[in-house]
C-alpha positions as CSV (number, residue, x, y, z in Angstrom):
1,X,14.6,-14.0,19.6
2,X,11.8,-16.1,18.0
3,X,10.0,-13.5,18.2
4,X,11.7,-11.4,16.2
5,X,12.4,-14.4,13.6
6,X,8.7,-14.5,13.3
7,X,8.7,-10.3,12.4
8,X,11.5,-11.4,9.8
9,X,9.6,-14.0,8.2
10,X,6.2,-11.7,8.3
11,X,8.9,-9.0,6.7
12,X,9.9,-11.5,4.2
13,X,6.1,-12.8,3.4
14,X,5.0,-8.7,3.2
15,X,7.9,-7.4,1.1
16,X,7.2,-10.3,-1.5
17,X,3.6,-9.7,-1.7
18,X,4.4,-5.8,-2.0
19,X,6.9,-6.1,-4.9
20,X,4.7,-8.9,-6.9
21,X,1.3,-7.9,-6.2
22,X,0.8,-4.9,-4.4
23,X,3.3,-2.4,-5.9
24,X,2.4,-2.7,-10.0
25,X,-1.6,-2.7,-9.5
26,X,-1.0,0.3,-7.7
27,X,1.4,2.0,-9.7
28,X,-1.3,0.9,-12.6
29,X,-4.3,2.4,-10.4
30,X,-1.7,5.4,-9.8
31,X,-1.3,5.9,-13.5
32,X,-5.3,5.6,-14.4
33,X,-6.0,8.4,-11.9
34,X,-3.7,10.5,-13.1
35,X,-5.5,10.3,-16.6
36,X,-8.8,11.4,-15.3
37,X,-10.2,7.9,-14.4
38,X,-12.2,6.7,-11.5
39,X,-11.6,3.5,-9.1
40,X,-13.9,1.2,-9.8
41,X,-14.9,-1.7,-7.1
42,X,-12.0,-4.5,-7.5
43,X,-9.9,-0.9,-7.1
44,X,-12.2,-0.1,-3.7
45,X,-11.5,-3.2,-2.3
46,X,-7.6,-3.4,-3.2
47,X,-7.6,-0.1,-1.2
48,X,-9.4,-1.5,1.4
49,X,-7.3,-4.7,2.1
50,X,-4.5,-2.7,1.8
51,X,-5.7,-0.6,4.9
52,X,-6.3,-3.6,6.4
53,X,-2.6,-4.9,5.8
54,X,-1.1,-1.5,7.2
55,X,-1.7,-2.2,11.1
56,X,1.0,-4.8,10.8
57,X,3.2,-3.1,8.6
58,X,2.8,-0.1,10.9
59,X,3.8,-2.4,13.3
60,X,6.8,-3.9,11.7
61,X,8.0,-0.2,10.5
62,X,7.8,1.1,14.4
63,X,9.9,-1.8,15.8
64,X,11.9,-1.6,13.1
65,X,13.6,1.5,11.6
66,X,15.3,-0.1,8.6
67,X,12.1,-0.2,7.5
68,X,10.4,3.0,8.0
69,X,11.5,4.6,4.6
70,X,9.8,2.1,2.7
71,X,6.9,2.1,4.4
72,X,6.8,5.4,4.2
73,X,6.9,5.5,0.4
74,X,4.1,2.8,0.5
75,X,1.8,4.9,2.5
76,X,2.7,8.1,0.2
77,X,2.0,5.9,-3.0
78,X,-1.9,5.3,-1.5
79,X,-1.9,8.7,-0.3
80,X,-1.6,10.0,-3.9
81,X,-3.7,7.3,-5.7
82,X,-6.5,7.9,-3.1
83,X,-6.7,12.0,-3.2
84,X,-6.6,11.7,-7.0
85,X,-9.3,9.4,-7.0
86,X,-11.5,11.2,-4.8
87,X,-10.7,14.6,-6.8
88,X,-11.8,12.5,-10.3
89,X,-14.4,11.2,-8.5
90,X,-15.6,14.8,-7.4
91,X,-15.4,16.4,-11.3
92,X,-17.8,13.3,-12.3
């Protein structure tokens, strides 16, 4: 049981991040690559921490399903940003 009170409270910590942080400078990084633009390094990094962060949310989303949707939707989100960018970055 403590464990899994320490999952919710990581769940709690990650969700908040995600909605305040992570989800509108990447729906702005979403939005600039669909106009042609190209990452530049605070964008590389962002992308990079945010690999970093997905071992634990895999984590979280595998032990629990209520989850998985979400996380789901996050990982398609960076999909899209990160194949658009790599096609602008290709035409430049």
């Amino acid at each position: 049981m403590v464990e899994e009170e320490k999952d919710k409270g990581i769940i709690a910590v990650l969700m908040k991040r995600f909605e305040e942080e992570c989800l509108p400078r990447a729906l702005g990084m979403k939005d600039r690559v669909e106009q042609g633009e190209r990452l530049d390094g605070a964008d590389i990094a962002f992308l990079s921490k945010v690999l970093e962060d997905s071992n634990e949310i895999t984590r979280l989303a595998e032990k629990y399903p209520d989850y998985r949707k979400l996380y789901s939707q996050r990982a398609n989100l960076f999909h899209k940003i990160t194949r658009k960018a790599l096609e602008n970055e290709k035409k430049a």
